[in-house]
C-alpha positions as CSV (number, residue, x, y, z in Angstrom):
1,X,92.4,78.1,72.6
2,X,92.8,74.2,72.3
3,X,96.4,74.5,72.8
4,X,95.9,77.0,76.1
5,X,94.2,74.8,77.6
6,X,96.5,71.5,76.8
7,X,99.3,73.5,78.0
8,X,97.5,74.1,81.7
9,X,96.7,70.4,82.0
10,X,100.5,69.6,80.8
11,X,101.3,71.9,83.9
12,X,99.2,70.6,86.2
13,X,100.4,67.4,85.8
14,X,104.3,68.3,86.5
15,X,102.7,70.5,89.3
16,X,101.5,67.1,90.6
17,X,104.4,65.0,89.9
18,X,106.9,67.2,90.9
19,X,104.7,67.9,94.3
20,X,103.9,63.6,94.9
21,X,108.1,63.7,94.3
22,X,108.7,66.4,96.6
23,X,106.5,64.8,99.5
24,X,107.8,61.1,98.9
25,X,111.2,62.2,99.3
26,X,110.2,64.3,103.0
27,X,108.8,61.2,103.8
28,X,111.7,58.9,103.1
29,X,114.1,61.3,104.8
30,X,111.7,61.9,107.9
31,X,111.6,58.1,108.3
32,X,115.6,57.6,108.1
33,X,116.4,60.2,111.0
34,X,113.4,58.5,113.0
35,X,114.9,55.5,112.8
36,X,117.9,56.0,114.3
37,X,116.2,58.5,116.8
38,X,113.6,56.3,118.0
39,X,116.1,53.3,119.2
40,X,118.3,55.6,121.0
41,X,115.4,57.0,122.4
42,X,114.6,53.9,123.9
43,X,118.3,52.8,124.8
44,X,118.5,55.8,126.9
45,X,115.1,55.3,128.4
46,X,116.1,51.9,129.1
47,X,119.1,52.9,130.9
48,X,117.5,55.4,133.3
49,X,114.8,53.0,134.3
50,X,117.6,50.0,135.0
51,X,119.3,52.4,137.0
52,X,116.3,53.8,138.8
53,X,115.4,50.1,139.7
54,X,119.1,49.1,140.4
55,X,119.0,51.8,143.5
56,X,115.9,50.4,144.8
């Protein structure tokens, strides 16, 4: 029974690692494309708000 139970825990804990690894990795790729998203983003915003004023 002793060894049932050791091999759950042992599972569990992979479960966890490889789940903690799975989400840091999201993470870490959601942050790349949003940083070069997030400036273009705002380049583009710039633009159309220079322009709008320009024509003023």
């Amino acid at each position: 029974m002793n060894v049932k139970i050791k091999n759950k825990k042992g599972q569990a804990t992979v479960e966890y690692i490889l789940t903690t690894a799975a989400l840091f990795v999201a993470f870490v790729l959601f942050y790349q494309l949003y940083s070069h998203i997030i400036p273009r983003q705002f380049e583009n915003g710039a633009k159309v708000i220079l322009s709008v004023y320009e024509l003023n």
